[in-house]
C-alpha positions in Angstrom: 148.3 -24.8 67.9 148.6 -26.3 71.6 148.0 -22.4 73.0 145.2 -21.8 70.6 143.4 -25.1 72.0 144.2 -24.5 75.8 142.7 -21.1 75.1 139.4 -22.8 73.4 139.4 -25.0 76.2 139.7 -22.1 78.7 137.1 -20.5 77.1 134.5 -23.2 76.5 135.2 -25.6 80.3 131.3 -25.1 81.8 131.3 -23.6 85.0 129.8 -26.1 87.9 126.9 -24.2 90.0 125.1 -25.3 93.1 122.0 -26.7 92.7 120.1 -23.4 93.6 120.9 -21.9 90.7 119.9 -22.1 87.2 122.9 -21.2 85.1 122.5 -19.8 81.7 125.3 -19.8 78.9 125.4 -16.3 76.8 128.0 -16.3 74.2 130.6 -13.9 74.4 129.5 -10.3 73.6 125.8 -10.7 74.6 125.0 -8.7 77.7 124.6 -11.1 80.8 123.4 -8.0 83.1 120.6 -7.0 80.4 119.9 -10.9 79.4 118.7 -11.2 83.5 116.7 -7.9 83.5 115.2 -9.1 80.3 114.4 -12.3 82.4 113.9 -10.6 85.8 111.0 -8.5 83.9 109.5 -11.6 82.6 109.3 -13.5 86.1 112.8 -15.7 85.9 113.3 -17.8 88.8 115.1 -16.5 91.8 119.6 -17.5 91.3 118.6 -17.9 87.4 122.2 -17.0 86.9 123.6 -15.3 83.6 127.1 -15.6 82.7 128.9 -14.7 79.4 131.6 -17.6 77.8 134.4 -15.2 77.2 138.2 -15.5 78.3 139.1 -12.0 79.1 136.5 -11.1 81.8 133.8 -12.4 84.1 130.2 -11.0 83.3 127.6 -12.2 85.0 124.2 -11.1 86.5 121.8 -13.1 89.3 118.1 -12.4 89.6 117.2 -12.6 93.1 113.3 -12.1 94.3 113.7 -10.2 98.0 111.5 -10.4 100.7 112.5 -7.4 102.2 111.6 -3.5 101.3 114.3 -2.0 98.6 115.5 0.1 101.0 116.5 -3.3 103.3 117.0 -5.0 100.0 120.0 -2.9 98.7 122.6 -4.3 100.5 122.4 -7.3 98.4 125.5 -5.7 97.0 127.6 -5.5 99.7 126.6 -9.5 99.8 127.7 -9.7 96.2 131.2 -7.7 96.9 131.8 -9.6 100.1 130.8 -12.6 97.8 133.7 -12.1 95.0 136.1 -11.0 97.9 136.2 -14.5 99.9 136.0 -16.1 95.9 139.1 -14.6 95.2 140.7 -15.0 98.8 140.7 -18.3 98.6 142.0 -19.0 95.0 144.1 -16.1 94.6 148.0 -15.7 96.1 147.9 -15.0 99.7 149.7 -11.9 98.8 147.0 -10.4 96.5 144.8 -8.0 98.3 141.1 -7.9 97.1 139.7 -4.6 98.8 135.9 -2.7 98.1 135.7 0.8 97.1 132.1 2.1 98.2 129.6 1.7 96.8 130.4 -1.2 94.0 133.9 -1.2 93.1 136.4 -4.2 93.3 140.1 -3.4 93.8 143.0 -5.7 93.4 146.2 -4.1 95.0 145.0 -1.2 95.1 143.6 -0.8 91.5 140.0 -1.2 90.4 139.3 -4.7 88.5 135.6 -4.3 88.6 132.6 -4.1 90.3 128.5 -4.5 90.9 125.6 -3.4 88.9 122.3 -3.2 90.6 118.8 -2.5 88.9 115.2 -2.7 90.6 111.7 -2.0 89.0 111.8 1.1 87.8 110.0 3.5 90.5 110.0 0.9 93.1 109.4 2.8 96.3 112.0 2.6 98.9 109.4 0.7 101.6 108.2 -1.5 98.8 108.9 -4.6 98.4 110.7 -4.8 94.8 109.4 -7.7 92.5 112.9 -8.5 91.6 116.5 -7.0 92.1 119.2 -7.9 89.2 122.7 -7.8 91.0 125.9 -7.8 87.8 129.7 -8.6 88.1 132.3 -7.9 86.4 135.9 -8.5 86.6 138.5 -8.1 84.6 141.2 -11.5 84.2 143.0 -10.8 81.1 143.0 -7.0 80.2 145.7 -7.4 77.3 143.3 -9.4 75.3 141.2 -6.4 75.5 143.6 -3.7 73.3 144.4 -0.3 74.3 147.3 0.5 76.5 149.8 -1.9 77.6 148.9 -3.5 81.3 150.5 -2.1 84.1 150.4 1.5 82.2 147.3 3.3 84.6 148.4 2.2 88.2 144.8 3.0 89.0 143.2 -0.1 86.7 144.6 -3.2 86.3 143.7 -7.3 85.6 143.9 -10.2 88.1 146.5 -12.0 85.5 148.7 -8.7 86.4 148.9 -9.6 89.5 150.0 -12.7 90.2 146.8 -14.8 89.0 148.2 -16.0 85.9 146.4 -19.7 86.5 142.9 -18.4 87.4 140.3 -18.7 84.4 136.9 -17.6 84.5 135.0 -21.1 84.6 137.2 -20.8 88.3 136.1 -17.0 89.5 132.6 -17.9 89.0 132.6 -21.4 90.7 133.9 -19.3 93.3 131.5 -16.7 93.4 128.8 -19.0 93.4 129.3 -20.8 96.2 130.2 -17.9 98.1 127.9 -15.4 97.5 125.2 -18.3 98.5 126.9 -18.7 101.9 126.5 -15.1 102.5 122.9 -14.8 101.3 121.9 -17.1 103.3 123.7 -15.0 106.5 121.9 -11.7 105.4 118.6 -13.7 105.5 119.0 -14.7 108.8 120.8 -12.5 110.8 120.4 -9.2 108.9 123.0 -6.5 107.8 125.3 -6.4 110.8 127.3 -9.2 110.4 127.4 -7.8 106.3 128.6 -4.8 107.6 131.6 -5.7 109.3 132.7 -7.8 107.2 132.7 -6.0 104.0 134.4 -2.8 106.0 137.3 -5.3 106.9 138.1 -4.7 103.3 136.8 -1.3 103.1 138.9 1.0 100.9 139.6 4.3 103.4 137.8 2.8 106.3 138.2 4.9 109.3 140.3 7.4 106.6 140.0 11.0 105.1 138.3 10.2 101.7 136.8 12.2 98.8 134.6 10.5 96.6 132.0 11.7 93.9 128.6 10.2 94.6 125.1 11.3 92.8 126.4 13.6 90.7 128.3 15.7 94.1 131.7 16.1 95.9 132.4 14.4 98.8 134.8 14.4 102.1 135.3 13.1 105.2 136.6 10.5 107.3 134.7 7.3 106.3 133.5 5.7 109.5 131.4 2.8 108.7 127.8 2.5 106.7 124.3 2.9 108.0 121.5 0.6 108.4 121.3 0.6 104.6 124.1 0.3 103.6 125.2 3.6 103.0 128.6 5.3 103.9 128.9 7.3 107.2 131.0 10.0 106.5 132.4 12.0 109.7 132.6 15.8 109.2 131.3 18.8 111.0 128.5 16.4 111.7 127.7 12.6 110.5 126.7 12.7 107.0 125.1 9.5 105.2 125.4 8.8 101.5 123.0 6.6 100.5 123.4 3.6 98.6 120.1 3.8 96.7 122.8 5.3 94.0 123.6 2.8 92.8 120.3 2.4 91.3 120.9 5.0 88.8 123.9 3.3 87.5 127.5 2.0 88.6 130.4 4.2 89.7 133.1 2.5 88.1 134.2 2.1 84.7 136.7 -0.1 83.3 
């Protein structure tokens, strides 16, 4: 009885959100990252924030209003993964690496946990400036409440309760967020994508390593040796080859 209410109260403790944002409950099961298009498309605010009341996993989706050309615009994400990476950093074990797998994946020791979504007006031109962007999140806390295999089973996925974050509840990961993610908006804004850059490569799965990634439907490899003015990787090979991150319009490159 005392488990099932801690777990009620886990599930049902209401997130605190700067002021900037407008935070909007979804029950568990309704889709935060189509609730904010839904929104976006109807002229929602800019930081109306989206966020599902579930146990298991965070889900949420932001609708932000850019001022600058998609193209520019797109490394909102890296914002949003840099965002979730300082969140956890400072609420997670010191031991616990949080790392970023190009374009939108999050990787906890070395196995994916999550990752970003982002969606634009659909046939937004690169040097237009969108009406909206929609950037999702989604990591996974508890992946045995889930079903399927056991945890710790597929080294390559795995659940921040697996390792090591047995305290953290969701209400925590996207107070977090939240405050971060704001912090580094507000440093894209003002001094643009350089300062993004380095830091999101600091945590750069394969930076300055051979790598071999799928991306837009083709193989890739190379050494990785930082992203481009958009936000796209720099792969070193016969010659410098840039993947673009526009991509990740089409739809994320991870699944859980």
């Amino acid at each position: 009885m005392e488990e099932a209410t801690r777990s009620l109260l886990e599930v049902t403790e209401k997130p605190v959100f700067p002021p900037v944002y407008e935070g909007v409950r979804l029950p568990a099961g309704e889709d935060a990252f189509e609730a904010a298009l839904a929104a976006a498309r109807q002229g929602a605010d800019p930081a109306t924030l989206f966020w599902e009341d579930r146990e298991e996993r965070v889900e949420l989706a932001i609708v932000l209003h850019p001022e600058q050309a998609l193209a520019q615009a797109l490394p909102i994400l890296h914002v949003g993964m840099i965002g979730i990476g300082d969140a956890l950093g400072a609420i997670v074990p010191p031991q616990v690496a949080v790392t970023f797998g190009w374009p939108d994946r999050i990787e906890v020791n070395g196995g994916l946990a999550g990752g970003f979504r982002l969606a634009a007006p659909e046939g937004c031109a690169a040097d237009a400036v969108p009406d909206w962007l929609v950037l999702g999140l989604t990591i996974l806390v508890k992946r045995e409440l889930i079903g399927g295999e056991e945890p710790g089973m597929d080294p390559t996925r795995t659940a921040l309760h697996e390792e090591g974050c047995g305290e953290l509840t969701v209400p925590d990961i996207l107070e977090a967020f939240s405050r971060h993610f704001l912090l580094w908006v507000n440093r894209f804004e003002e001094e643009g994508l350089r300062p993004i850059a380095a830091h999101w490569l600091e945590r750069g799965s394969g930076y300055r390593e051979s790598v071999a990634l799928s991306h837009a439907g083709e193989q890739h490899a190379g050494t990785f040796i930082g992203l481009d003015e958009e936000g796209g990787m720099l792969l070193q090979t016969e010659a410098v080859q840039a993947l673009p991150l526009s991509a990740v319009l089409a739809g994320p490159g991870w699944a859980l």
